[in-house]
Structures are given as structure tokens and as C-alpha cells.
LOPA-420030 format. One line per field, with one value per residue: residue in three letters; z, x, y of N, C-alpha, C in turn. Coordinates in pm, 1 decimal. Layout:
N
r <- (Ala/...)
n.up <- (Z/...)
n.east <- (X/...)
n.north <- (Y/...)
ca.up <- (Z/...)
ca.east <- (X/...)
ca.north <- (Y/...)
c.up <- (Z/...)
c.east <- (X/...)
c.north <- (Y/...)
This chain:
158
r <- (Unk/Unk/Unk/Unk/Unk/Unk/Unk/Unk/Unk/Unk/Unk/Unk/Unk/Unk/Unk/Unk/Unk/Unk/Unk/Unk/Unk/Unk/Unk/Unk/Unk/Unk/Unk/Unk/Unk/Unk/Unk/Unk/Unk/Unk/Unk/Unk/Unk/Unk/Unk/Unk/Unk/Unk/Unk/Unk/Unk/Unk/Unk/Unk/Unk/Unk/Unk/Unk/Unk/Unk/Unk/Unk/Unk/Unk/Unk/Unk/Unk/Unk/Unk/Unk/Unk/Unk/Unk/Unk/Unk/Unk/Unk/Unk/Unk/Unk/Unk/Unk/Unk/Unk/Unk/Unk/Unk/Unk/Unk/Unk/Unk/Unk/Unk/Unk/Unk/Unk/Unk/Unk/Unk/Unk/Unk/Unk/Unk/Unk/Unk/Unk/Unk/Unk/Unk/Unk/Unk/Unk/Unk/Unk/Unk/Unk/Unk/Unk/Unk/Unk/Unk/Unk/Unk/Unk/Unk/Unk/Unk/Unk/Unk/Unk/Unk/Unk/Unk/Unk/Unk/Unk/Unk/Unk/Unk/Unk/Unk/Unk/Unk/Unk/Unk/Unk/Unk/Unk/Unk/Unk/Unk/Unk/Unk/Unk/Unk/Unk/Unk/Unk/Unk/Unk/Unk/Unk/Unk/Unk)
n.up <- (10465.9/10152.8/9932.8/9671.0/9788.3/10029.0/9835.0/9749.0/9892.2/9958.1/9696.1/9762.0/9972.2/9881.6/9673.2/9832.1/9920.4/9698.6/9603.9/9810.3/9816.2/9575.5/9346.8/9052.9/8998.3/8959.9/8810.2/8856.5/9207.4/9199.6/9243.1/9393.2/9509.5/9702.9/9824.6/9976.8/10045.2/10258.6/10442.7/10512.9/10617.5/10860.3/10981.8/11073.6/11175.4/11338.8/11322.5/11082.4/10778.6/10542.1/10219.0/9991.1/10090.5/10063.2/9820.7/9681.1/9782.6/9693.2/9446.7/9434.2/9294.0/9329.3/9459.4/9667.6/9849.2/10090.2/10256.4/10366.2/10619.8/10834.9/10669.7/10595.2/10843.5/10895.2/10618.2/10711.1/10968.9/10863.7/10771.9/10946.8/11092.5/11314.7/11292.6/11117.1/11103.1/11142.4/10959.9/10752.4/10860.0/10821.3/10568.1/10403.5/10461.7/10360.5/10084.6/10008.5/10137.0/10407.7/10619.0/10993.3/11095.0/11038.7/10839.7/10827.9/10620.4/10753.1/10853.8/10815.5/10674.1/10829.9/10964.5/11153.2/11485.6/11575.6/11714.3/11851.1/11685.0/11783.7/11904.5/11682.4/11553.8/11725.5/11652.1/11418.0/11373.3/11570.8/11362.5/11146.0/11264.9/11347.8/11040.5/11006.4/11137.3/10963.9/10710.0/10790.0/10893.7/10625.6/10468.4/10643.5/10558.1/10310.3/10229.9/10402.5/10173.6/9959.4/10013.8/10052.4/9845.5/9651.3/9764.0/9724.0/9417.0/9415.0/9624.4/9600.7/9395.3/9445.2)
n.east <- (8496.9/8484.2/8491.8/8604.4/8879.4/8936.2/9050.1/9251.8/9439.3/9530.8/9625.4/9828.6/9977.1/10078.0/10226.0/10424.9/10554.3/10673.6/10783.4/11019.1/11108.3/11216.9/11124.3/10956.8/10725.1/10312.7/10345.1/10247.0/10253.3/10531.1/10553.5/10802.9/10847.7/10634.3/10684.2/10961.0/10836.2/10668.5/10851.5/11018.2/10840.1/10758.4/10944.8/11005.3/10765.9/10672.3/10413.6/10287.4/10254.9/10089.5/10301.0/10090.9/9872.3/9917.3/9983.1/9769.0/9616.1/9772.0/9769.7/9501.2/9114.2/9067.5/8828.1/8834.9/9020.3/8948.1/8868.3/9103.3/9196.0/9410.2/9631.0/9589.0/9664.6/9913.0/10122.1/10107.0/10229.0/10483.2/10558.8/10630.3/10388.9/10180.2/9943.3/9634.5/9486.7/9632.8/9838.0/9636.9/9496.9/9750.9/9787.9/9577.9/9573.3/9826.7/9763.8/9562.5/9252.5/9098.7/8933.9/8833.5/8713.8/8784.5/8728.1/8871.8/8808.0/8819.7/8643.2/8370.2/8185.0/8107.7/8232.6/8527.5/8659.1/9009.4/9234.6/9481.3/9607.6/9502.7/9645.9/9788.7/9585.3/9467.1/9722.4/9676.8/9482.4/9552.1/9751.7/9555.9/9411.0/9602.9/9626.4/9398.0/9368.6/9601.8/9520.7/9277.5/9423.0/9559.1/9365.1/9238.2/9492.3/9477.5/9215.0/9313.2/9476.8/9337.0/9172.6/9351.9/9427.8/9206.5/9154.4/9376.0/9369.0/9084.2/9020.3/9189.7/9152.6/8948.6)
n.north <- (15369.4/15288.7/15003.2/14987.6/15169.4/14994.1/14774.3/14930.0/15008.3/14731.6/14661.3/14854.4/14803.7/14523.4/14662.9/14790.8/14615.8/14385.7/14614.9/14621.8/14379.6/14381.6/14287.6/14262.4/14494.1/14462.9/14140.8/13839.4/13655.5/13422.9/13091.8/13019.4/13243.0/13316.5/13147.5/13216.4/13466.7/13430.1/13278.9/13465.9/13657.5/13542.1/13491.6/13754.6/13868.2/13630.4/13502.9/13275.7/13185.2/12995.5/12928.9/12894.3/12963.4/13228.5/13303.3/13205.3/13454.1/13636.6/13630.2/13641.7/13715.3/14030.7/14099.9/13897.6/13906.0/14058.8/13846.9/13764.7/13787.5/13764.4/13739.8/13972.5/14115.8/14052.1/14115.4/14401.1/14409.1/14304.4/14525.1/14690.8/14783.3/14827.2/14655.6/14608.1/14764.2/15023.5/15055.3/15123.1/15351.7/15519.5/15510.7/15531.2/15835.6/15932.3/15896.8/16050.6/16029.1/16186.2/16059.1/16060.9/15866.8/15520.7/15243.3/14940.4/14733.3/14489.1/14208.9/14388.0/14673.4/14838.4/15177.5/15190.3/15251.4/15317.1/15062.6/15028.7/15212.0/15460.7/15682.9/15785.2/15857.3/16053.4/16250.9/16328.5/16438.4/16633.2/16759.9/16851.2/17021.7/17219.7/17297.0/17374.6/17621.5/17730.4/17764.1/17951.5/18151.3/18250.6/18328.4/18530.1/18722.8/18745.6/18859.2/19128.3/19179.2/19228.1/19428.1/19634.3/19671.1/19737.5/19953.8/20117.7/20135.5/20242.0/20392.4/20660.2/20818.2/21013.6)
ca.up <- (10349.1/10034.5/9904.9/9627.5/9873.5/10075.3/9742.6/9645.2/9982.4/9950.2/9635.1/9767.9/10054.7/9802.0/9587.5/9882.7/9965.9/9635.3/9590.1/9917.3/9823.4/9421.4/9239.7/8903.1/9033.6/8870.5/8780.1/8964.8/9251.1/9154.4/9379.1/9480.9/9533.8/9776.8/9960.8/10017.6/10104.4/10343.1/10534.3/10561.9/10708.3/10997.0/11075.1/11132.9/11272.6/11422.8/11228.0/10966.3/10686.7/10411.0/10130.7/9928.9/10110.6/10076.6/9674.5/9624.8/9821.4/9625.1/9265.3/9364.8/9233.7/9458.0/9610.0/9761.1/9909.5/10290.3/10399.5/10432.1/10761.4/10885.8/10569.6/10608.6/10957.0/10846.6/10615.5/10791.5/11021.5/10789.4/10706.7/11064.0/11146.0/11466.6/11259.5/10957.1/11093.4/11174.3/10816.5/10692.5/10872.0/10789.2/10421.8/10391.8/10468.8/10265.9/9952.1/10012.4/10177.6/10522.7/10753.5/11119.6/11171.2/10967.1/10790.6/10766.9/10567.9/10819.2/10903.2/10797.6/10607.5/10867.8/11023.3/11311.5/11551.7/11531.4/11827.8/11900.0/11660.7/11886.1/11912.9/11547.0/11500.8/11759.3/11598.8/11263.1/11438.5/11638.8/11269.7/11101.1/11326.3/11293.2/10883.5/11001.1/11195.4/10873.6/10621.7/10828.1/10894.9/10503.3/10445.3/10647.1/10472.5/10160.4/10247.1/10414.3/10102.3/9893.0/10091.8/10066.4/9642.2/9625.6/9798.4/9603.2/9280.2/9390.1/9681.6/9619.5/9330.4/9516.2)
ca.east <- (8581.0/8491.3/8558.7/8755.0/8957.5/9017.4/9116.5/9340.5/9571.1/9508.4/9759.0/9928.4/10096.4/10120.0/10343.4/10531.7/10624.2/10725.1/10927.3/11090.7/11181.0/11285.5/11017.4/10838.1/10552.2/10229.4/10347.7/10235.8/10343.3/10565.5/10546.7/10937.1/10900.7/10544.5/10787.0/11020.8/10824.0/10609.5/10947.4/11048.2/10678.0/10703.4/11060.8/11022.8/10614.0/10630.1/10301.2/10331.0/10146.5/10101.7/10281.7/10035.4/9729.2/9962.2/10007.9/9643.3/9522.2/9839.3/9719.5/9329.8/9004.3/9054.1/8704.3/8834.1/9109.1/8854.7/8822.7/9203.2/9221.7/9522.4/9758.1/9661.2/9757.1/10084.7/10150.3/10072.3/10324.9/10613.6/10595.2/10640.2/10278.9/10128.0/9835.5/9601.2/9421.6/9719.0/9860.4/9492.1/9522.4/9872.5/9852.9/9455.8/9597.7/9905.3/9665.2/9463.7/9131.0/9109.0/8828.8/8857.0/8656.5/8854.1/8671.0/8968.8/8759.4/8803.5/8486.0/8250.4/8216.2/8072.7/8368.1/8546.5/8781.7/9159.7/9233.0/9626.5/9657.4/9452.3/9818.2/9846.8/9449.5/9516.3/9797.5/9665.0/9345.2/9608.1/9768.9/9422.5/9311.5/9695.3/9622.6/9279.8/9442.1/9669.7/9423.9/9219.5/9533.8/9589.2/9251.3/9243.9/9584.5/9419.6/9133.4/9359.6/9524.3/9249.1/9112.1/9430.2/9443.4/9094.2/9151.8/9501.4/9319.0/8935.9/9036.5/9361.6/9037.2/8862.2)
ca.north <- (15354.4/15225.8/14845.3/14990.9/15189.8/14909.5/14718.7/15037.7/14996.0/14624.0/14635.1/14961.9/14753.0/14443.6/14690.0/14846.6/14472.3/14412.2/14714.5/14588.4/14255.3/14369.0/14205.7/14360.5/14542.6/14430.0/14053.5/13772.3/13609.1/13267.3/12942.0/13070.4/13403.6/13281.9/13052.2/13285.2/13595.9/13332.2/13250.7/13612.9/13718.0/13424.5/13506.5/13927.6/13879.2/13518.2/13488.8/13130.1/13235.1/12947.3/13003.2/12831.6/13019.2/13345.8/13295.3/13249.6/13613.6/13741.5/13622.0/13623.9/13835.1/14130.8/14086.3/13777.4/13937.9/14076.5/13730.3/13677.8/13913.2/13689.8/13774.0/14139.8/14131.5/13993.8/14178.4/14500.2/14358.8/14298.5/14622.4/14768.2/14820.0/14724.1/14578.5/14645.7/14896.1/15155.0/15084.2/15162.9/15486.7/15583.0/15517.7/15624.6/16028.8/15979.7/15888.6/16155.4/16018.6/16188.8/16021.7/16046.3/15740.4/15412.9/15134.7/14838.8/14613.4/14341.3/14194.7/14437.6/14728.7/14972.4/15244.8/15122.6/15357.4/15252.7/15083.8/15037.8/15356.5/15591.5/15787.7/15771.7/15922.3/16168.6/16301.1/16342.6/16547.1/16795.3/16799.2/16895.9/17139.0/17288.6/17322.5/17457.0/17724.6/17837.1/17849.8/18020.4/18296.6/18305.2/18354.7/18644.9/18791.0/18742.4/18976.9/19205.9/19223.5/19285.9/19514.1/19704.6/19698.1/19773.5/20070.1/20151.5/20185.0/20309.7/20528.6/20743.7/20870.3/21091.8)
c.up <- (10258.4/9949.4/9804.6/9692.5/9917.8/10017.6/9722.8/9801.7/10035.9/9825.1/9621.5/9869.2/9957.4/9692.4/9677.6/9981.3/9828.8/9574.5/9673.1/9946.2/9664.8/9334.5/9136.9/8979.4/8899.2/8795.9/8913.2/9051.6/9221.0/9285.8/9485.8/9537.1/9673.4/9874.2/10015.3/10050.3/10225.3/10462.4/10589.9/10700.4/10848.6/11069.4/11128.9/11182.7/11326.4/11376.0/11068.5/10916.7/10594.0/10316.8/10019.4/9930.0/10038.5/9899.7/9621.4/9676.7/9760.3/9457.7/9284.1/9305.9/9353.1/9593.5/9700.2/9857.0/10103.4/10329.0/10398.4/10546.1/10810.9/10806.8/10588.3/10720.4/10970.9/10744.5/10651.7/10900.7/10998.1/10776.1/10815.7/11122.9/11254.4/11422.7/11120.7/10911.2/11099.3/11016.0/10713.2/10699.9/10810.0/10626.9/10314.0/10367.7/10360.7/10089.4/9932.2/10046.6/10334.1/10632.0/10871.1/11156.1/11040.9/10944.6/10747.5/10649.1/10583.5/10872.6/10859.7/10735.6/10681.3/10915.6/11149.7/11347.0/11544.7/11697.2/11889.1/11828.9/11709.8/11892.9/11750.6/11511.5/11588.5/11696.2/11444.8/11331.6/11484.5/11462.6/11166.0/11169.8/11308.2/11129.2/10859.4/11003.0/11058.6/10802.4/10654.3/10862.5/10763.3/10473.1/10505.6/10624.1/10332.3/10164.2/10264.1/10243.1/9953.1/9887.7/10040.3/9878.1/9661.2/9674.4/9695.9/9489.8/9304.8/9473.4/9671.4/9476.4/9333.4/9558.6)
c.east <- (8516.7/8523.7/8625.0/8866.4/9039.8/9098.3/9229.7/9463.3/9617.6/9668.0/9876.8/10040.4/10193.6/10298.2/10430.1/10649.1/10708.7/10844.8/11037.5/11165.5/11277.1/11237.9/10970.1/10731.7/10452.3/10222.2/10333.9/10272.3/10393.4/10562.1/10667.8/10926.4/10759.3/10589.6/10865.4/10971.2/10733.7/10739.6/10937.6/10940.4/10710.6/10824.5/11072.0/10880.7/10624.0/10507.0/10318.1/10221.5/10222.3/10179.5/10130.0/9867.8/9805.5/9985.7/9851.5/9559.8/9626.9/9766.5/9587.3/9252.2/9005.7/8931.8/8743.0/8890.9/9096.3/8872.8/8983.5/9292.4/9401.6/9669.0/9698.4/9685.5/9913.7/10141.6/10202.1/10165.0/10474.0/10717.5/10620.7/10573.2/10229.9/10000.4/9772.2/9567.5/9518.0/9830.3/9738.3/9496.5/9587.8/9828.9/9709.2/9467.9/9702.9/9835.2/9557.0/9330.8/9154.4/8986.5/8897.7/8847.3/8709.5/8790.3/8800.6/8954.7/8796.1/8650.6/8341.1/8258.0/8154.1/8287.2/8392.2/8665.3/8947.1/9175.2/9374.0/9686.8/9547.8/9553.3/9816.4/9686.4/9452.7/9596.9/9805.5/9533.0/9431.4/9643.3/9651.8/9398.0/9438.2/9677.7/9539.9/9321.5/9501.1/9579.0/9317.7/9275.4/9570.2/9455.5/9224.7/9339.0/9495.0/9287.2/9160.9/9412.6/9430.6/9176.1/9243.4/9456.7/9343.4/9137.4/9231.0/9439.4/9206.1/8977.2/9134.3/9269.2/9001.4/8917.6)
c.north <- (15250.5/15096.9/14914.3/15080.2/15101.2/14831.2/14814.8/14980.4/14842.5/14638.3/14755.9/14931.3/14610.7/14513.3/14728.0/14720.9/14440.4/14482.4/14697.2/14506.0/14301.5/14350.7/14339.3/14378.0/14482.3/14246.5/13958.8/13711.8/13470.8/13211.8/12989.0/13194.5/13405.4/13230.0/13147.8/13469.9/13519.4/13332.8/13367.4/13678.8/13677.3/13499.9/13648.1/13903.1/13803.3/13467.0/13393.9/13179.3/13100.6/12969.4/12976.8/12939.1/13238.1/13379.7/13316.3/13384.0/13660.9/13751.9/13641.4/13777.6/13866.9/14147.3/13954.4/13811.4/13944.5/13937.8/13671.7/13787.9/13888.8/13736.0/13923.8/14216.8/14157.9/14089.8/14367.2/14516.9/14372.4/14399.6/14743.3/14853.8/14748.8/14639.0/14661.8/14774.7/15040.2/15145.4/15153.2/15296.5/15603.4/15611.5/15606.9/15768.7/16051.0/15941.1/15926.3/16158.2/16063.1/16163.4/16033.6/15895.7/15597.2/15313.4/15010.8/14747.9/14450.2/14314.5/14280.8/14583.0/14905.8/15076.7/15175.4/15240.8/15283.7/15232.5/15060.5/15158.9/15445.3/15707.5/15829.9/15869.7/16072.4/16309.7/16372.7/16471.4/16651.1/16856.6/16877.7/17003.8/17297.0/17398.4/17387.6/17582.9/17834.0/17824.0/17908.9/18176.8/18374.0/18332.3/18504.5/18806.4/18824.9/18887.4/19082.9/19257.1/19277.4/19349.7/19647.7/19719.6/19772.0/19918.1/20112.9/20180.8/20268.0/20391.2/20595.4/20845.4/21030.2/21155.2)
């Protein structure tokens, strides 16, 4: 995956936190609203996030964002993920990029396998091979059925 990928679900959980607490999407975070989404975090993960450190990866230049692994643990968390990488997954398919193999953009920018969503990668592979299955069944309707015009007009001819 892609650094702007990882940036894209970087402020795609930012907004689905947002939308969660009430806040204006798109405006920055205030000192209060840092304190009080800071509390929240610690008290549903157990995970003390700064606010202070948690205000500056909310307001910073997006490339800064990778080296604060810890807040996108936490958040990832908040949000009733077992971690970054199985939000990465989840939200990766529903925004239309489907890799097998998951790049988090923790640590490094090669792919890495998902490793507490293994269940969750599974499940998306039986689903895939499912979707294979039907457009591989409409595909051969489709022929049938054009098989069956073609005739209708050129042979009924003769």
C-alpha cells in the first residue's frame, strides 16, 4: 500500500472519530476537544495517549503522521479494532483497494500479513473467490445468451 493510501485511511479513521464524537469534519483539533478525546481513548483502550502529543499527529503534515504508531494503535482501538492493522484491512476493501497482502505503514513500507486479523483476511479470500465463482456463472449466461440471439436473427434464415 501506498503512503498516500495509508494517509487516505489515516484521515478516514480521523473523520470516523470525529463524526463519532460531533465535531466539524475537516477543522482542527482544539486544546479541549484533544483533552477530551485523549480521556475518552485511555478510558475505552486503557492506552494514555497525550493530549498534547495526540493534538499535534491530529493537526500535523500528514507525512509526519507513520512515526506516531502508538496513536494509531489507539485509535484503531477506540474504534473497536483489535489494532491498526485489522482497521487497515477492514476499511482498505470497503474503499475499494483489494490486496491480499496489507502494508499498515507502521514501520516500514514493505507488505506485511495481518496478524490478529488472519480471520478477518481469510474471510475476505472465501468472499473473493465466492464473487469469482458468480462472475464467472454470469459470464457464462451471457454467452449462452448470445449465442441464443445470434441464432434468433441469423438462423431461423435459412
Amino acid at each position: 500500500m501506498s503512503d498516500p493510501d495509508i494517509l487516505h485511511l489515516i484521515t478516514h479513521a480521523k473523520t470516523l472519530i470525529m463524526r463519532q464524537e460531533g465535531w466539524d469534519e475537516g477543522i482542527p483539533l482544539s486544546n479541549e476537544q484533544a483533552i477530551e478525546l485523549s480521556r475518552k481513548m485511555e478510558a475505552k483502550t486503557s492506552h494514555p495517549i497525550n493530549s498534547t502529543e495526540l493534538l499535534k499527529f491530529w493537526n500535523a503534515v500528514p507525512k509526519h503522521a507513520f512515526s506516531h504508531t502508538e496513536i494509531l494503535e489507539t485509535l484503531a482501538s477506540f474504534q473497536e479494532y483489535a489494532n491498526w492493522e485489522e482497521f487497515v484491512a477492514t476499511h482498505q476493501m470497503r474503499l475499494g483497494s483489494g490486496q491480499n497482502s496489507l502494508s499498515t505503514g507502521l514501520g516500514s513500507s514493505s507488505p506485511t500479513t495481518l496478524g490478529v486479523g488472519q480471520e478477518t483476511l481469510a474471510l475476505l479470500q472465501k468472499k473473493n473467490k465466492q464473487l469469482r465463482t458468480i462472475v464467472w456463472v454470469l459470464g457464462v449466461l451471457n454467452a449462452l445468451l448470445l449465442a441464443f440471439l445470434l441464432y434468433r436473427i441469423f438462423g431461423m434464415e435459412g
